[in-house]
KOLLUM-800589 format. One record per residue (C-alpha): x, y, z negated; residue number from 1; residue in one letter. Coordinates in Angstrom, 3 decimals. Example, Ala and Ser with C-alpha at 12.3 -4.5 7.8 and 13.67 -1.06 7.14 Angstrom:
% KOLLUM-800589
- 12.300 | -4.500 | -7.800 | 1 | A $
- 13.670 | -1.060 | -7.140 | 2 | S $
% end
This chain:
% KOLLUM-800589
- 0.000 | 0.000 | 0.000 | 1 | X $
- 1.561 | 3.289 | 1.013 | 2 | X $
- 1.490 | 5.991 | -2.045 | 3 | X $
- 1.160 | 9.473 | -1.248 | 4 | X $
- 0.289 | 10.776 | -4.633 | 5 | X $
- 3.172 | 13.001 | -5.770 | 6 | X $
- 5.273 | 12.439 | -8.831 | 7 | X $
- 3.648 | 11.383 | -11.835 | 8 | X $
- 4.397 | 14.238 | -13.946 | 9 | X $
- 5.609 | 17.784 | -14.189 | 10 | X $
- 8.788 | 18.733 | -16.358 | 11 | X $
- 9.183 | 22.389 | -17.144 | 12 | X $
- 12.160 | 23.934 | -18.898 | 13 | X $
- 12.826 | 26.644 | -21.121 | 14 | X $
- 15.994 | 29.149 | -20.172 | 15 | X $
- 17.118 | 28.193 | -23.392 | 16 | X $
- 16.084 | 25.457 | -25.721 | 17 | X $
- 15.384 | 26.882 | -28.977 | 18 | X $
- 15.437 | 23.977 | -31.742 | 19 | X $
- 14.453 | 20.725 | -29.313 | 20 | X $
- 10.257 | 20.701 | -29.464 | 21 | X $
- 8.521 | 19.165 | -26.564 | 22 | X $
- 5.555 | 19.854 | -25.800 | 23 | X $
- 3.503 | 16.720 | -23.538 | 24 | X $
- 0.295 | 16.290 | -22.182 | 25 | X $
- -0.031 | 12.916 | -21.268 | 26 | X $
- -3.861 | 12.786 | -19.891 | 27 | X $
- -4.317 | 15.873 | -17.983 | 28 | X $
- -3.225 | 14.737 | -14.842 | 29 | X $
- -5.539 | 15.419 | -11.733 | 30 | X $
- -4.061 | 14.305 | -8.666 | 31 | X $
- -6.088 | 11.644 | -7.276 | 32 | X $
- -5.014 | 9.702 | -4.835 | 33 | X $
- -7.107 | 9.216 | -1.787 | 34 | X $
- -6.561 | 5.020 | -2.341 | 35 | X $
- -7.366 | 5.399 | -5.542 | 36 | X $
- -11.145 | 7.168 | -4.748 | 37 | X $
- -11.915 | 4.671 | -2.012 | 38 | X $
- -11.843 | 1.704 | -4.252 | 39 | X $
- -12.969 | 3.364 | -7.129 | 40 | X $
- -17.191 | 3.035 | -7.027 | 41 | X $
- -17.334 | 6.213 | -9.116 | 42 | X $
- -17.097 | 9.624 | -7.648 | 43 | X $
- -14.393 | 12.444 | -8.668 | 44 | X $
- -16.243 | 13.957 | -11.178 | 45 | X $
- -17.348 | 11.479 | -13.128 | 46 | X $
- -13.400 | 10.037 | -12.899 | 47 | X $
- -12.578 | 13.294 | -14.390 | 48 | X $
- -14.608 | 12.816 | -17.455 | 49 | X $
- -11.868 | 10.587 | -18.678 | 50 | X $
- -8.921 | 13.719 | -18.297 | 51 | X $
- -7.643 | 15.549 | -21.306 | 52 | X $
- -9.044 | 18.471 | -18.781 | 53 | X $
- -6.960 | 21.971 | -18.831 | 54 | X $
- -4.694 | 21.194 | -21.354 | 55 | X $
- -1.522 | 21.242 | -19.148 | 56 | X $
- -2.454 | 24.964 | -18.533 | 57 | X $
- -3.038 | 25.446 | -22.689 | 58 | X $
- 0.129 | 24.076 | -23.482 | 59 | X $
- 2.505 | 26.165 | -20.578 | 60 | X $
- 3.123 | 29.233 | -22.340 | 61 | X $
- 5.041 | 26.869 | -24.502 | 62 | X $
- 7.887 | 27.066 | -21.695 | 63 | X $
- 8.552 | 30.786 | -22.268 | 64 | X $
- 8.550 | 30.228 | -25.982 | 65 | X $
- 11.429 | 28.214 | -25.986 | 66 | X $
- 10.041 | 24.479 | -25.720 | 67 | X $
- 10.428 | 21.798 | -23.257 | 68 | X $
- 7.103 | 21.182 | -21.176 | 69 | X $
- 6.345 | 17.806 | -19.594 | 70 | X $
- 2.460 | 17.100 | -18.142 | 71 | X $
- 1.071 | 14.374 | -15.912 | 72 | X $
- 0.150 | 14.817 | -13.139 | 73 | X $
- -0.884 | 10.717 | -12.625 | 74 | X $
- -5.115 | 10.809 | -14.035 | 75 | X $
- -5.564 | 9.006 | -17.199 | 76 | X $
- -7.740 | 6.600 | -15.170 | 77 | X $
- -5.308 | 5.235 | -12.953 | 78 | X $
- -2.817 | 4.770 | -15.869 | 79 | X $
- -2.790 | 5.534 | -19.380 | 80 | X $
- 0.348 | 6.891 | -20.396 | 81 | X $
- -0.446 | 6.988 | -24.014 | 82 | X $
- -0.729 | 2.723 | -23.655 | 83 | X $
- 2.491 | 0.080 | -23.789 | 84 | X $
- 2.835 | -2.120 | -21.301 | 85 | X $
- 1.528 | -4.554 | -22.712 | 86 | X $
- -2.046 | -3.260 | -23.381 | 87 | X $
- -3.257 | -5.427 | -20.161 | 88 | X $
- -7.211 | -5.998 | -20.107 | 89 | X $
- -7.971 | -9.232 | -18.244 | 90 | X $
- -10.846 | -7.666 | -17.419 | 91 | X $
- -9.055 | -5.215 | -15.268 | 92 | X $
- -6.194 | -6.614 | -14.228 | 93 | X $
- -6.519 | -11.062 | -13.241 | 94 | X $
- -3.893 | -13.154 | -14.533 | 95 | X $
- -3.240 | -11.737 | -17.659 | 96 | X $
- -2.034 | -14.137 | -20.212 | 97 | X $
- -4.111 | -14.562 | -23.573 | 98 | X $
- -3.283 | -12.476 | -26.424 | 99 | X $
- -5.288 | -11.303 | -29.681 | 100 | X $
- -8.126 | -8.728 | -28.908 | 101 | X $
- -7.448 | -5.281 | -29.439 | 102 | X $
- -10.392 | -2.511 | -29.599 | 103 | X $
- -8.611 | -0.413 | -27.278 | 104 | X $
- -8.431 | -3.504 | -24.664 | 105 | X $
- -11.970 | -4.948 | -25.538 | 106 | X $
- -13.491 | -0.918 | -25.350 | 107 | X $
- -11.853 | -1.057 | -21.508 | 108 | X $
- -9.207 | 1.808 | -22.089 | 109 | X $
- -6.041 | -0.184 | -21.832 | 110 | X $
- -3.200 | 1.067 | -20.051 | 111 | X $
- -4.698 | 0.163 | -17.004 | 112 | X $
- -8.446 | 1.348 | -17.792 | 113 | X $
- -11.343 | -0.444 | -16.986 | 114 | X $
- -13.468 | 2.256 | -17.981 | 115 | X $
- -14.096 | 6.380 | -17.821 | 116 | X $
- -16.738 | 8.135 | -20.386 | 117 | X $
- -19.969 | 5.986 | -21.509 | 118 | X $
- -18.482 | 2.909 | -20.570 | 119 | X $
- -18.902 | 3.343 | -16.467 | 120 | X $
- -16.459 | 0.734 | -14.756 | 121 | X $
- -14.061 | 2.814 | -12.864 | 122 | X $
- -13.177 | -0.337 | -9.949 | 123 | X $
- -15.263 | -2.600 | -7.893 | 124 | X $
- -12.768 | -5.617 | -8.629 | 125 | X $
- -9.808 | -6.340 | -11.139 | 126 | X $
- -6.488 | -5.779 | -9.507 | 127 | X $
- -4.159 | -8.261 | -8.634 | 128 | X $
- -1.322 | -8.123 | -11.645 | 129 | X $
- 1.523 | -7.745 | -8.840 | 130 | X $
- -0.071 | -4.343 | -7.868 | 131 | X $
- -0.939 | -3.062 | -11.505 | 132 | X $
- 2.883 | -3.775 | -11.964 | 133 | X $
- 3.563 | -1.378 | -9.105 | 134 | X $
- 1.056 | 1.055 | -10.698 | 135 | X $
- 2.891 | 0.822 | -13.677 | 136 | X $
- 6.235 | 1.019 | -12.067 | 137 | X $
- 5.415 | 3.868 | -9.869 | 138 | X $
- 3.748 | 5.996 | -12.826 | 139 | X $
- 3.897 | 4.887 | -16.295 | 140 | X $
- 7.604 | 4.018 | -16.126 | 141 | X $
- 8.839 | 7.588 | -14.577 | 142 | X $
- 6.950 | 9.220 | -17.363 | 143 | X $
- 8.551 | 7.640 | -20.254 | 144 | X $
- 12.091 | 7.167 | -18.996 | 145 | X $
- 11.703 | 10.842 | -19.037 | 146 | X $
- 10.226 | 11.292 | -22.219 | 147 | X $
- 12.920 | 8.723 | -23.936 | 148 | X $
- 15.575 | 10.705 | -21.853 | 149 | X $
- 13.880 | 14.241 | -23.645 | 150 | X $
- 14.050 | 12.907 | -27.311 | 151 | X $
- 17.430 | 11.226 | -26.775 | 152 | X $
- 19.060 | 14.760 | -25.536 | 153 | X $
- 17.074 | 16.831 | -28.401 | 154 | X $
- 18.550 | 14.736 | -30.731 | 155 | X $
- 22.076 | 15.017 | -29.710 | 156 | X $
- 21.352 | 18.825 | -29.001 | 157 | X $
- 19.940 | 20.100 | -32.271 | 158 | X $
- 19.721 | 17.038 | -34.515 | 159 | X $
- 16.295 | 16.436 | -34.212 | 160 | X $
- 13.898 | 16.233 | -31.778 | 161 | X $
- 9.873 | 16.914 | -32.065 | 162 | X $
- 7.317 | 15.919 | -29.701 | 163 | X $
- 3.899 | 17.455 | -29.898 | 164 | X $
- 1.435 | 15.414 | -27.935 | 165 | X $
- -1.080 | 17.304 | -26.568 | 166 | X $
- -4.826 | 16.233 | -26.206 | 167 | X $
- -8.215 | 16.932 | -25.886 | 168 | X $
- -11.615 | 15.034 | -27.483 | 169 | X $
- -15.434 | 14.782 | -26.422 | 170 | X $
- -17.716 | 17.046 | -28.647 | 171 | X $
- -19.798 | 14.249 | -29.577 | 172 | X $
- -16.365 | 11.899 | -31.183 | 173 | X $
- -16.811 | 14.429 | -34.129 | 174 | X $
- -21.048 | 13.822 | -34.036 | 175 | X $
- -20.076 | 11.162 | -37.077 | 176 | X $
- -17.909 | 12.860 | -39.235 | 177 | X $
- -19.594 | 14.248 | -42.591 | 178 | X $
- -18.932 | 17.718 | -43.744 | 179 | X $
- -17.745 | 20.239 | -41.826 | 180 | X $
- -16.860 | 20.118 | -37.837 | 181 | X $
- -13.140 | 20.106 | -37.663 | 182 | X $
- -11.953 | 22.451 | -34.023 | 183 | X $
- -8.322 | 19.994 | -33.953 | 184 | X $
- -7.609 | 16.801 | -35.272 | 185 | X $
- -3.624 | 16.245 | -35.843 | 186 | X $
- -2.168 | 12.729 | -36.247 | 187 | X $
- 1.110 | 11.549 | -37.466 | 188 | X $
- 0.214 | 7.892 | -37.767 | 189 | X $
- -0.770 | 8.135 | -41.706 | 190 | X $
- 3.410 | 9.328 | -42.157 | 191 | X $
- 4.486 | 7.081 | -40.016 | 192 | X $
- 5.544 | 9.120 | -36.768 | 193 | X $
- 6.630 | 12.293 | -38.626 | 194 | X $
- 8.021 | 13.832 | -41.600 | 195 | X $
- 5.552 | 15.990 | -43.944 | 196 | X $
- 7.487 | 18.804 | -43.573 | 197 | X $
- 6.710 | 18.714 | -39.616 | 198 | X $
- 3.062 | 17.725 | -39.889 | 199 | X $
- 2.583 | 20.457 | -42.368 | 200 | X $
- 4.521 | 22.582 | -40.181 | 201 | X $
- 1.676 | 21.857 | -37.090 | 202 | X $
- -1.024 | 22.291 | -39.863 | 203 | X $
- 0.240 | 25.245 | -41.282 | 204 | X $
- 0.576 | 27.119 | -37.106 | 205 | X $
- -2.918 | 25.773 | -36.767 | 206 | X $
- -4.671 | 27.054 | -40.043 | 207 | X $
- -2.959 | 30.686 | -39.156 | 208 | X $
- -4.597 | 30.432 | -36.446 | 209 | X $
- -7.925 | 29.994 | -37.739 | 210 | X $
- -8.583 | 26.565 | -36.833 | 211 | X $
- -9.971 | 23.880 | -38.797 | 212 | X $
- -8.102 | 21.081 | -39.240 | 213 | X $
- -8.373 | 17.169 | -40.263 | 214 | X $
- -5.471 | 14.502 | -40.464 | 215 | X $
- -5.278 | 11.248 | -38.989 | 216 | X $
- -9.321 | 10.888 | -38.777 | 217 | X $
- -10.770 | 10.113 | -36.260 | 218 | X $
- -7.770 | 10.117 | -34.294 | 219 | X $
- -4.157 | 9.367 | -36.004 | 220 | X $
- -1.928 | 8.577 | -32.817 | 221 | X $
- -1.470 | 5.887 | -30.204 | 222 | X $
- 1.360 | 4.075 | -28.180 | 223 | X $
- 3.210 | 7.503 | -27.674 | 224 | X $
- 3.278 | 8.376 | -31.476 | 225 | X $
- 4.433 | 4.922 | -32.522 | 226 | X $
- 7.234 | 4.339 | -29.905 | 227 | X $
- 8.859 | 7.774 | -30.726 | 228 | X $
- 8.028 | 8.853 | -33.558 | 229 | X $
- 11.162 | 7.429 | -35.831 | 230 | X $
- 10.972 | 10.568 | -39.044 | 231 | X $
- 13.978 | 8.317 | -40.331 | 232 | X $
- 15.977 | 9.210 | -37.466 | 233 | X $
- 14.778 | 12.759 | -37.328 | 234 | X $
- 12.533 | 12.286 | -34.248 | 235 | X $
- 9.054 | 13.131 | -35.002 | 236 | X $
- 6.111 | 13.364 | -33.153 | 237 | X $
- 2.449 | 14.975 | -34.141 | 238 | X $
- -0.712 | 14.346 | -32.072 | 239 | X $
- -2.765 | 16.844 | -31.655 | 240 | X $
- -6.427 | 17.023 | -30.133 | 241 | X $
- -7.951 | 19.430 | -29.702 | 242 | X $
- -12.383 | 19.811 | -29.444 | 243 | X $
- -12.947 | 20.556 | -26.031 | 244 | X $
- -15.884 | 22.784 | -26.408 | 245 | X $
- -13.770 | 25.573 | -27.779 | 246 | X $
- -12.494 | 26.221 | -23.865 | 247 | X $
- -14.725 | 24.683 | -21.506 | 248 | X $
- -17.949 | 23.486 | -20.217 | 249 | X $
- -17.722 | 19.384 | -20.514 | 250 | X $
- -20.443 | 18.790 | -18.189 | 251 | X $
- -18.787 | 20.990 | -15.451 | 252 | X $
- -15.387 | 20.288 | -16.062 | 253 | X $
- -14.592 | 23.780 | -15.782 | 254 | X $
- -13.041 | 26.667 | -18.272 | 255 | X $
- -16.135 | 28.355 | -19.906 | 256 | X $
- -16.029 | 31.999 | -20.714 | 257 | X $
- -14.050 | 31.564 | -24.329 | 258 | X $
- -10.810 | 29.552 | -22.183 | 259 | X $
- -8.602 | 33.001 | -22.483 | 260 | X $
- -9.583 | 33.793 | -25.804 | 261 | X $
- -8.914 | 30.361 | -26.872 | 262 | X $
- -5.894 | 30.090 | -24.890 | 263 | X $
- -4.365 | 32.901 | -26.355 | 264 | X $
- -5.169 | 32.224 | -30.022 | 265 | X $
- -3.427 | 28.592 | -29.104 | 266 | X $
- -0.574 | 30.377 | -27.626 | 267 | X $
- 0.543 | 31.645 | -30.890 | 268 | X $
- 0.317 | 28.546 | -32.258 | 269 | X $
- 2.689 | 27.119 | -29.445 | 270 | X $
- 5.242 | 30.253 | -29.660 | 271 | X $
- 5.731 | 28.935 | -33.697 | 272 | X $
- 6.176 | 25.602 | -33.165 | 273 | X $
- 8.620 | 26.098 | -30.048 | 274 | X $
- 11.361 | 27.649 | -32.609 | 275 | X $
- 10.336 | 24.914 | -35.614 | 276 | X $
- 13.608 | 24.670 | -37.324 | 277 | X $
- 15.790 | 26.468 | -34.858 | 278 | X $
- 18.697 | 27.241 | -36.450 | 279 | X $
- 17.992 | 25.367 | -39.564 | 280 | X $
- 20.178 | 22.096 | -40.200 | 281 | X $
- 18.852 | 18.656 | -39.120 | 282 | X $
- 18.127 | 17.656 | -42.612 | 283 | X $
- 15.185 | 20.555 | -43.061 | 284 | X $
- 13.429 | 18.309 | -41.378 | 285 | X $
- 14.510 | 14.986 | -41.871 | 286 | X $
- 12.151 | 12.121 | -43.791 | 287 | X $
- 11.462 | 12.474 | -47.093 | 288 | X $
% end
């Protein structure tokens, strides 16, 4: 099958690194590939309800702040770049070998989805697993070599390196939660993919902000938050997602009138974290 999608993400550079924060978007790519729509039985805006929509433009002023950039430009349901490898459905993909259910797998939303919003099958037929391996080789492995590459360099750089991963979530997965509505959900894996001092760092940018904020519930991190995230080695990485009422119209898929004022109340959260512990030694924010 010829492939003339472009490259799976976007990197973006500062003119100089400040203290070795990345910023990453992994589900708000939109470049669908015309292969892609013809065997898909869905049309392109329904495929879009899946995308983390608009938050590669929210997290870009993050460039000129002095952080690292890097957004996909592959959609979320083609592959999931916030999945392993091995999160194979054998629903979506034949020849999987048997392994114990997961609810990410058995909800359809595995690294090669099954599935966009309300459970609508995004394929006619399962693929073949030789050609999700070349989806996964021409996509998901690009994306993380550069990603690895990005932490490994931080590290060396200033000591540290700290990935924010960037995200967006339906109004309705907050429709359960009692009390009030939180406006950004941040997840460190309960501790386990960052430090306090850098979770309470996010927290802290957020709350001056005047967003609400709630840890690790409903959403505490996935594959990309525990396959960097190593606090004892000073890498850390914070999820963050964000409700995506407070900048657009869901059922459009398009900015709503309160995108600038949102973006720009965001922005100042990005310009703090960009220079979190710049010029600081590496143990400010190691593990404690």
């Amino acid at each position: 099958m010829t492939d003339p999608a472009p490259a799976p993400f976007t990197l973006s550079r500062p003119d100089r690194w400040a203290g070795g924060v990345i910023f990453a978007s992994p589900h708000s790519g939109r470049d669908y590939p015309d292969w892609f729509l013809a065997e898909s039985g869905l049309d392109a805006h329904l495929l879009r309800s899946s995308e983390d929509a608009f938050v590669d433009r929210l997290i870009a002023p993050a460039v000129a702040a002095g952080a690292v950039v890097l957004a996909a430009r592959v959609p979320r349901c083609l592959v999931d770049l916030n999945r392993g490898l091995d999160e194979l459905d054998p629903l979506a993909v034949t020849g999987v070998p048997p392994r114990p259910p997961s609810p990410r797998i058995q909800s359809g939303l595995g690294v090669i989805p099954r599935v966009v919003g309300q459970g609508r099958p995004i394929r006619r037929a399962p693929l073949s697993r030789a050609e999700a391996a070349r989806r996964l080789d021409a996509y998901w492995q690009p994306y993380h070599a550069v990603l690895g590459t990005l932490m490994a360099e931080a590290a060396g750089r200033f000591g540290r390196a700290v990935l924010i991963d960037v995200h967006s979530m339906p109004r309705e997965a907050l429709a359960h939660l009692p009390g009030p509505r939180p406006q950004i959900v941040i997840g460190d894996r309960n501790g386990l993919s960052a430090a306090p001092a850098v979770t309470g760092a996010v927290a802290e940018a957020l709350t001056a902000a005047g967003f609400a904020v709630r840890h690790n519930s409903p959403f505490a991190g996935a594959y990309v938050a525990s396959a960097y995230g190593r606090p004892a080695q000073n890498r850390h990485v914070v999820q963050i997602e964000i409700d995506r009422a407070l900048y657009m119209d869901e059922s459009r898929i398009a900015p709503h009138a309160g995108f600038g004022a949102f973006a720009a109340r965001f922005g100042a959260v990005l310009a703090a974290l960009a220079l979190m512990g710049a010029g600081e030694p590496p143990a400010a924010l190691a593990a404690e």
